[in-house]
N, C-alpha and C positions, 0 to 999 in steps of 0.2 A: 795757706793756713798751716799753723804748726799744730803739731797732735800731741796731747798734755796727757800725760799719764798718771794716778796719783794711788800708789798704794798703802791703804790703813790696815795695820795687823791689830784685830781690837780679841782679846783672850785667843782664845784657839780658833777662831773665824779670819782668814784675810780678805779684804775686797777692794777689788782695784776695779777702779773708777775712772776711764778717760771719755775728756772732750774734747774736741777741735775747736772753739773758742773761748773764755773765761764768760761770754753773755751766755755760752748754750750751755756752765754748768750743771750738772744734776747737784741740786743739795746734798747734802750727809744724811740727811734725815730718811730721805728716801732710799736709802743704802747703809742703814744701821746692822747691825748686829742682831742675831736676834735675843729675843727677850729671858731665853734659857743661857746666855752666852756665859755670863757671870756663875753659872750655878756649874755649866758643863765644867769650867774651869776647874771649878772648887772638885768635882767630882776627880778630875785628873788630876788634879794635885793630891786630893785626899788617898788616891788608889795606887799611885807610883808609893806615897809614903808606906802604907795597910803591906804592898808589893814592891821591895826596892828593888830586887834583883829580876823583876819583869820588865818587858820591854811593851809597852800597850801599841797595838798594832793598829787598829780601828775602835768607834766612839761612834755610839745612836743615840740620841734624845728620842728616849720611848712615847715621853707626852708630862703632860701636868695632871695633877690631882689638887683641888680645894676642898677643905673641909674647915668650917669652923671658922676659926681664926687664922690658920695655918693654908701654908701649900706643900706640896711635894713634889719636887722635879725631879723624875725618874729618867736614868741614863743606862746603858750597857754599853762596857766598854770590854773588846777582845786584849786578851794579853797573851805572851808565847814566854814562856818562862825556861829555859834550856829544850829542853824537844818536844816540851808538854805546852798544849793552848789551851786554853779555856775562859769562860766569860766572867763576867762580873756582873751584876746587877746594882746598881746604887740609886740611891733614893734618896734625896735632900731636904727633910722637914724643915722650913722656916715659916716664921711668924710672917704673914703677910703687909702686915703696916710697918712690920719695925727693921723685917728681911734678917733679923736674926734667928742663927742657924737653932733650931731646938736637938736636933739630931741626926746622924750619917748613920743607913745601914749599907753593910753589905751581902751580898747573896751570890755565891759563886756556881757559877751553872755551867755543865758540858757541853750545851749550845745555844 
């Protein structure tokens, strides 16, 4: 038997997926992304932009918040910025049904 390896880089999650035969593949479905993946993204892109001359070193998904109409997917991401680190807090309000963004905060914290 040949061993199939198959690596999908889906936002800033990679997951590689091998089988030993094409009948014992695992589906994609059961090895998605998770459902914060799209918001983490936006959060790193938003925060190198807010920080271009930071380097972000490590990235949490703190959790989710629903209110309302809206959600909030709350990240904290580490950045080292010449000899100084320090964190960020981001928080991504979007509309639930429509996933457009209503607003980006940030919060920089010592740890």
């Amino acid at each position: 038997m040949s061993m199939r390896k198959t690596i999908i880089a889906i936002g800033i999650c990679t997951i590689a997926i091998s089988a030993l035969t094409p009948a014992s593949t695992t589906t994609l479905a059961q090895h998605q992304a998770p459902t914060y993946a799209k918001w983490g993204s936006l959060a790193v892109k938003e925060t190198q932009s807010k920080y271009p001359n930071a380097e972000i070193i490590d990235y949490l998904h703190v959790g989710k918040e629903s209110k309302n109409d809206t959600t909030i997917e709350k990240f904290k991401l580490w950045l080292k910025e010449g000899g100084n680190e320090f964190g960020v807090f981001v928080n991504i309000e979007y509309n639930t049904e429509t996933e457009k963004v209503v607003k980006i905060d940030f919060q920089e914290t010592t740890r």
